[in-house]
N, C-alpha and C positions, 0 to 999 in steps of 0.2 A: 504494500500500500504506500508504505513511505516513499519506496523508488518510481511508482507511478505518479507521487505529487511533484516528485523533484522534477522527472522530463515533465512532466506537464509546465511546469513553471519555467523550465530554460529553453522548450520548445516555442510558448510565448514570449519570452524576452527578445530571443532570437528572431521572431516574427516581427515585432516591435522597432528593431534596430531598422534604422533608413537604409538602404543600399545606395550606391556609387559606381561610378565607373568613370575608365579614364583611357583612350585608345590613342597610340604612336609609336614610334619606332624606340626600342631598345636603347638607350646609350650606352649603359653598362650594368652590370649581374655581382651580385656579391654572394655570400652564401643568407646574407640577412637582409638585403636590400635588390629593388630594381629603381633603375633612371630609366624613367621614357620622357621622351622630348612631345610636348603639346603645345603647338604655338613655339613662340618662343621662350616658352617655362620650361623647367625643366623638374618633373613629378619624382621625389624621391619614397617609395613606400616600400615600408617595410614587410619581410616574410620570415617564416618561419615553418617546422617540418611539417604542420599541416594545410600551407600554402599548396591546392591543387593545380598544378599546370599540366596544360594540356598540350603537345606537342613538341616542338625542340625550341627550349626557350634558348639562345644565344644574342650578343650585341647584334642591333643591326633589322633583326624579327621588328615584323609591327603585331603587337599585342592588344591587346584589351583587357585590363585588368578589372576585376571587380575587389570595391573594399566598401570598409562600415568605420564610422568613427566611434570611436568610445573612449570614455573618459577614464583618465588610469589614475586621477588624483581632485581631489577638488580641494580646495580653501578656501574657508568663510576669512573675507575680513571682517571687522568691526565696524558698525555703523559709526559716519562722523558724525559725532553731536553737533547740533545747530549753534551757531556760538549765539551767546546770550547778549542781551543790548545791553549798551552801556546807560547805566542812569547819568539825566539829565538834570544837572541843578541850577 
């Protein structure tokens, strides 16, 4: 029961997450990183071993990447107090 609530809730999240994409030619491959050139940007995103590719990724290939942004950290700051008036005598 419990492992049917857990996928059920990371099946949603998962669903939840916006998708992306980003298609251009390879500039270079690292074992953690691709550069594709878009315009004249230059897209650097990261991978890892459950990054799927399909094909012979090498420089040079025009791709199409699909990615999700997620947030890996958040910080509240502190609200600024309103500065207070100055009395008037």
């Amino acid at each position: 029961m419990c492992g049917a609530a857990i996928f059920a809730a990371t099946s949603l999240s998962a669903a939840d997450r916006k998708s992306y994409q980003v298609t251009g030619p390879v500039l270079e491959i690292t074992p953690t990183t691709i550069i594709v050139q878009k315009g004249n940007d230059k897209w650097e995103l990261a991978r890892d071993s459950k990054t799927k590719i399909t094909g012979d990724l090498k420089v040079g290939s025009k791709v199409t990447i699909y990615y999700t942004m997620v947030a890996v950290e958040v910080e509240v700051k502190p609200a600024k107090q309103p500065k207070a008036e100055k009395d008037t005598k």
